[in-house]
TIDO-788855 format. One record per residue (C-alpha): residue number from 1; x, y, z. Coordinates in pm, 1 decimal, m for minus. Each point is the difference from the previous one (the first is absolute). Layout:
<recs>
+-----+----------+----------+----------+
:   n :       px :       py :       pz :
+-----+----------+----------+----------+
: NUM :        X :        Y :        Z :
...
+-----+----------+----------+----------+
</recs>
This chain:
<recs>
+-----+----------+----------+----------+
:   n :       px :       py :       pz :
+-----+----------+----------+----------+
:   1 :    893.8 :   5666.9 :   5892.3 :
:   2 :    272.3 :    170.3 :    171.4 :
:   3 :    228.2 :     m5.2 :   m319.7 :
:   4 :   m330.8 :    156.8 :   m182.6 :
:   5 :    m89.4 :    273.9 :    252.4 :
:   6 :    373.1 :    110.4 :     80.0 :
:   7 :    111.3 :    325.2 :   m108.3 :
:   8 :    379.8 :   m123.1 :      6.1 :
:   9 :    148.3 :   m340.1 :     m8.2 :
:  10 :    373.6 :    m69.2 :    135.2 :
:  11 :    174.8 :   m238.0 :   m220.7 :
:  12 :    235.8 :   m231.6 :    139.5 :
:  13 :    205.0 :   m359.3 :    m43.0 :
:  14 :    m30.2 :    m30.4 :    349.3 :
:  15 :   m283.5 :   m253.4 :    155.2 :
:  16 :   m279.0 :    246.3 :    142.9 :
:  17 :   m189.4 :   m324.5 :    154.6 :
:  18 :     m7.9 :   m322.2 :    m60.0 :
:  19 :   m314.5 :   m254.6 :     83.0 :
:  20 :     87.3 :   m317.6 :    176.9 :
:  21 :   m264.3 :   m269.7 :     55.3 :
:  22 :     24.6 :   m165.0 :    362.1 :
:  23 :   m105.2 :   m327.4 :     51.7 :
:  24 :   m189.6 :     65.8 :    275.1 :
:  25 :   m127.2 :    353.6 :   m107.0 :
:  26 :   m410.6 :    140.1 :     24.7 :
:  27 :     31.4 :    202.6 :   m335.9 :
:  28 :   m166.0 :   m105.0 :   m287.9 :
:  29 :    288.7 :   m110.7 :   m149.7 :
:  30 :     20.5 :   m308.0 :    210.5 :
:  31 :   m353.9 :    m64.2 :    m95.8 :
:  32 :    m93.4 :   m307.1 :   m237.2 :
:  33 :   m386.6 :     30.0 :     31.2 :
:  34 :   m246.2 :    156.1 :   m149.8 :
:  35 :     64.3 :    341.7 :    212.3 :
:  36 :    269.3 :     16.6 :   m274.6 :
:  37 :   m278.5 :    115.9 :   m297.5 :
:  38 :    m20.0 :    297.6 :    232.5 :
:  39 :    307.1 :    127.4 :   m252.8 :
:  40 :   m275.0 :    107.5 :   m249.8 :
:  41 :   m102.7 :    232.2 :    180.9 :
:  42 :    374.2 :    165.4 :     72.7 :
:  43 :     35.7 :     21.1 :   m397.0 :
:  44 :   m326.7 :     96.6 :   m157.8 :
:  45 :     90.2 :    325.7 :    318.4 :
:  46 :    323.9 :     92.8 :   m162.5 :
:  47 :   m154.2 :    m93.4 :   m387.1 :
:  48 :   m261.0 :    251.9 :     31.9 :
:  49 :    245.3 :    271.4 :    130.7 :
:  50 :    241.9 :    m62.1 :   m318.1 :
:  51 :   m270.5 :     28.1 :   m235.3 :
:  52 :   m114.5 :    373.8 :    139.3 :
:  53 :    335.8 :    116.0 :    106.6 :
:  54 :    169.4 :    195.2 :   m255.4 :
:  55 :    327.4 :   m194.6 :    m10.4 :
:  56 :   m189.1 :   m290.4 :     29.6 :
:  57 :    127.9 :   m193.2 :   m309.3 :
:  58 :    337.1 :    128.7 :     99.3 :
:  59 :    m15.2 :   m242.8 :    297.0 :
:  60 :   m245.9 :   m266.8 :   m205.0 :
:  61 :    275.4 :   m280.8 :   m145.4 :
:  62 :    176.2 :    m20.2 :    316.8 :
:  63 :   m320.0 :    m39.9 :    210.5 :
:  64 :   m146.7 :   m244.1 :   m234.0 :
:  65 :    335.8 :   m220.1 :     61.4 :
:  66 :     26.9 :     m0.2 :    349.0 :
:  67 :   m387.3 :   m117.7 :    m56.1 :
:  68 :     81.0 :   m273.6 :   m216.8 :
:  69 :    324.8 :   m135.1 :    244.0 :
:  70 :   m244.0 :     64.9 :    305.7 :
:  71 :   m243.4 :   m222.7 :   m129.5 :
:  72 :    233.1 :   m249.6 :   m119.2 :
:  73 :    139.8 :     26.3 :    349.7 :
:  74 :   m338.3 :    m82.7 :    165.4 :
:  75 :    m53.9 :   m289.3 :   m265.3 :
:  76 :    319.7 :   m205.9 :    160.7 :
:  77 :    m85.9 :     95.0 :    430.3 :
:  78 :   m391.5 :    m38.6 :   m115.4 :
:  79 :   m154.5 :   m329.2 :    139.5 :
:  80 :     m9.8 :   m255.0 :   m278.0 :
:  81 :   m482.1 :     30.7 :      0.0 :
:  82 :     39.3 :    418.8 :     m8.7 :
:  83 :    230.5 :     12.1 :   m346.4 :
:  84 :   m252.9 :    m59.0 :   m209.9 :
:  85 :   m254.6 :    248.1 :    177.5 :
:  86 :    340.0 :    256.0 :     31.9 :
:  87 :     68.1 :    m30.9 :   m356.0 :
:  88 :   m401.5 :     88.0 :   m148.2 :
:  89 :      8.4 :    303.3 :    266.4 :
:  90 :    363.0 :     87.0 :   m141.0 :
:  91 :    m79.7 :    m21.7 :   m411.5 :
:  92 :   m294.6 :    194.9 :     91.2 :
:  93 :    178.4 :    274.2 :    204.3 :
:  94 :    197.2 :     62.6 :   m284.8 :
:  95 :   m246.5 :    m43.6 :   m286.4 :
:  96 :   m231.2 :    285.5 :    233.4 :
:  97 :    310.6 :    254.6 :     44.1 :
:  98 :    212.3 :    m73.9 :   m276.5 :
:  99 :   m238.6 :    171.8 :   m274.5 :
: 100 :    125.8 :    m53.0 :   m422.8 :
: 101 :    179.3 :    386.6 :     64.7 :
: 102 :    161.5 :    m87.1 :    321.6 :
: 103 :    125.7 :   m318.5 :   m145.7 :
: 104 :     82.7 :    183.6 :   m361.1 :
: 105 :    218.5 :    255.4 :    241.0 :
: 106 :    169.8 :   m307.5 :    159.8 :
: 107 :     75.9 :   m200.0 :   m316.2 :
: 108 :    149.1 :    345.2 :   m126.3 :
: 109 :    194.4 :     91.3 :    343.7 :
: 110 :    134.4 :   m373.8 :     56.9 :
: 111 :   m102.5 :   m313.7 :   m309.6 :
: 112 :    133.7 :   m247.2 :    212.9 :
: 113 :   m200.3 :     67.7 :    319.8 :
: 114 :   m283.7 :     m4.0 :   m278.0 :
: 115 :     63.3 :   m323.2 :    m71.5 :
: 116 :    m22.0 :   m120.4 :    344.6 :
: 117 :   m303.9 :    131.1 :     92.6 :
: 118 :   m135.4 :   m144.1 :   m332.2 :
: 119 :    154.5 :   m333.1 :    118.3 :
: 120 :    m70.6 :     27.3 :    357.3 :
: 121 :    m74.9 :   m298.1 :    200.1 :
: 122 :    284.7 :   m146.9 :   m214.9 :
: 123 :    m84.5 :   m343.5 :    128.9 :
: 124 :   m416.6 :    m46.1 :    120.1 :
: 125 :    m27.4 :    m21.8 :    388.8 :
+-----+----------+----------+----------+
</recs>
């Protein structure tokens, strides 16, 4: 949401931050439990801003892939009994956001990110 709401954006090569896991870390990133479907709620925040901000589609494609590598992210820490549960919750998190002219505007802004998502679990949890 910050890239959405800014009024100016500095580009650079350089690293601005970088997110490193710990082992022994409290985020939610070192979760494997259920507390991880909590993500849903994260996503269908920053969904519902793209779809009324007017530069939402601008921003649309590259949210939808960090989605898609998120969740495939969460599929591999997941514990082995949540995947199946994570991956219902997932196809319909996308199915609810990712209407036929959201989708149309992806397929047209970036076919092979289309594909994915029309592929996406590429192997069933």
């Amino acid at each position: 949401l910050s890239f959405l709401r800014a009024r100016r954006i500095l580009v650079s090569t350089r690293v601005g931050c970088e997110h490193v896991v710990h082992p022994t870390g409290g985020r939610l990133t070192n979760r494997r439990g259920a507390e991880r479907l909590a993500v849903f709620t994260a996503l269908s925040a920053v969904q519902q801003a793209l779809g009324t901000a007017r530069q939402g589609r601008a921003f649309q494609a590259g949210f939808t892939d960090f989605t898609l590598r998120l969740f495939d992210w969460i599929t591999g820490t997941l514990e082995p009994g949540l995947r199946a549960d994570f991956t219902r919750k997932a196809r319909t998190h996308l199915r609810r956001h990712l209407t036929r002219a959201v989708f149309t505007g992806i397929a047209l802004d970036d076919p092979d990110l289309a594909g994915r998502l029309l592929a996406w679990p590429e192997e069933e949890a």
